[in-house]
C-alpha positions in Angstrom: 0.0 0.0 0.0 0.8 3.2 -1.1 -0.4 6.4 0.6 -0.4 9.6 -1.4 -1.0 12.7 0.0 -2.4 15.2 -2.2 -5.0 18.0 -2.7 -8.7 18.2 -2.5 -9.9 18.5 -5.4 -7.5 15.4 -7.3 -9.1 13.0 -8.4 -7.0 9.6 -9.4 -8.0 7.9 -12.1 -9.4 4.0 -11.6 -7.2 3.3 -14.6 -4.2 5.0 -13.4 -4.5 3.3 -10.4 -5.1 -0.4 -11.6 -2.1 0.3 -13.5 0.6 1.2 -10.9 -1.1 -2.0 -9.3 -0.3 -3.9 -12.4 3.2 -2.7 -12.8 4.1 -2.7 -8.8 2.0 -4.8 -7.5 1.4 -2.4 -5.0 -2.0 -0.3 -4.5 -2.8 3.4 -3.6 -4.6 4.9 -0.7 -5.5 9.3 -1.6 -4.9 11.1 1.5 -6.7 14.6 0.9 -5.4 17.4 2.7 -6.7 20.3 2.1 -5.3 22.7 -0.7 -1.8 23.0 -1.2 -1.0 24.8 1.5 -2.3 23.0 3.7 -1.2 20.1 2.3 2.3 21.2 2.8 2.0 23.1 6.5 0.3 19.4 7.5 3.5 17.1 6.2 5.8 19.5 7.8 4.4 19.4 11.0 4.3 16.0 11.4 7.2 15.0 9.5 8.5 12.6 12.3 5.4 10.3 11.9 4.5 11.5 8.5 0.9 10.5 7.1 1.5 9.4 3.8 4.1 7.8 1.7 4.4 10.6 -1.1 3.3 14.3 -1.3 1.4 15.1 -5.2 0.3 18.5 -6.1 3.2 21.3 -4.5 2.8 24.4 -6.9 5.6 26.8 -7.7 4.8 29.4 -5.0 4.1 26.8 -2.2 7.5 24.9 -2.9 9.3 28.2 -2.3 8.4 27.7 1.6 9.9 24.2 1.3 12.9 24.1 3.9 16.1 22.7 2.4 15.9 19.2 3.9 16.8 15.8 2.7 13.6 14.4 3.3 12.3 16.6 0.3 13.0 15.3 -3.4 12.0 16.1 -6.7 11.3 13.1 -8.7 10.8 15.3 -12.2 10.8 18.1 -13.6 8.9 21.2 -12.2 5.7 22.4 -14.3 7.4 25.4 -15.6 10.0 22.7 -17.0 7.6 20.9 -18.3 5.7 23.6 -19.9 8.5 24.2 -22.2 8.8 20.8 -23.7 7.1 20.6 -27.0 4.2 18.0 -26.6 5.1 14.7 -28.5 2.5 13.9 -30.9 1.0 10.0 -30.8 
C-alpha cells in the first residue's frame, strides 16, 4: 500500500491506479489534505510520523516555503519545466 498525499480537489483515475497496481503490485490509498498549502503546513508538522508515503500537487509558490531538507525530493521536472517541452504527438 501506497499512501499519497495530495489536494482536495485530485481525483485519481481507476485506470491509473489499476495500473501502478499492475506494474508494482502495490495499490494506492488518496490522502486529501486540504489545498496546497495546507497540504504542505500538514507534512511538515508531522514530519517525524508522516501520514502518507508521497506528497502530489506542491505548486511553484508553495514549494518556495519548502525548507532545504533531505527528506524533500523532486522526482521530475517542475511544471514550468515541463511547460517548455514541446508536446510529442501519438
Amino acid at each position: 500500500m501506497v499512501r499519497l498525499l495530495t489536494y482536495d480537489s485530485f481525483a485519481l483515475a481507476d485506470e491509473t491506479a489499476e495500473a501502478f497496481r499492475e506494474q508494482t503490485g502495490a495499490s494506492i490509498e488518496v490522502v486529501q489534505a486540504g489545498d496546497s498549502g495546507a497540504m504542505l503546513a500538514g507534512a511538515l508538522l508531522n514530519a517525524g510520523s508522516p501520514e502518507a508515503d508521497v506528497i502530489f500537487g506542491i505548486d511553484n509558490t508553495t514549494a518556495r516555503r519548502l525548507p532545504r531538507m533531505d527528506s524533500w525530493s523532486r522526482t521530475g521536472p517542475m511544471p514550468s519545466e515541463n511547460s517548455r517541452r514541446p508536446r510529442s504527438s501519438r
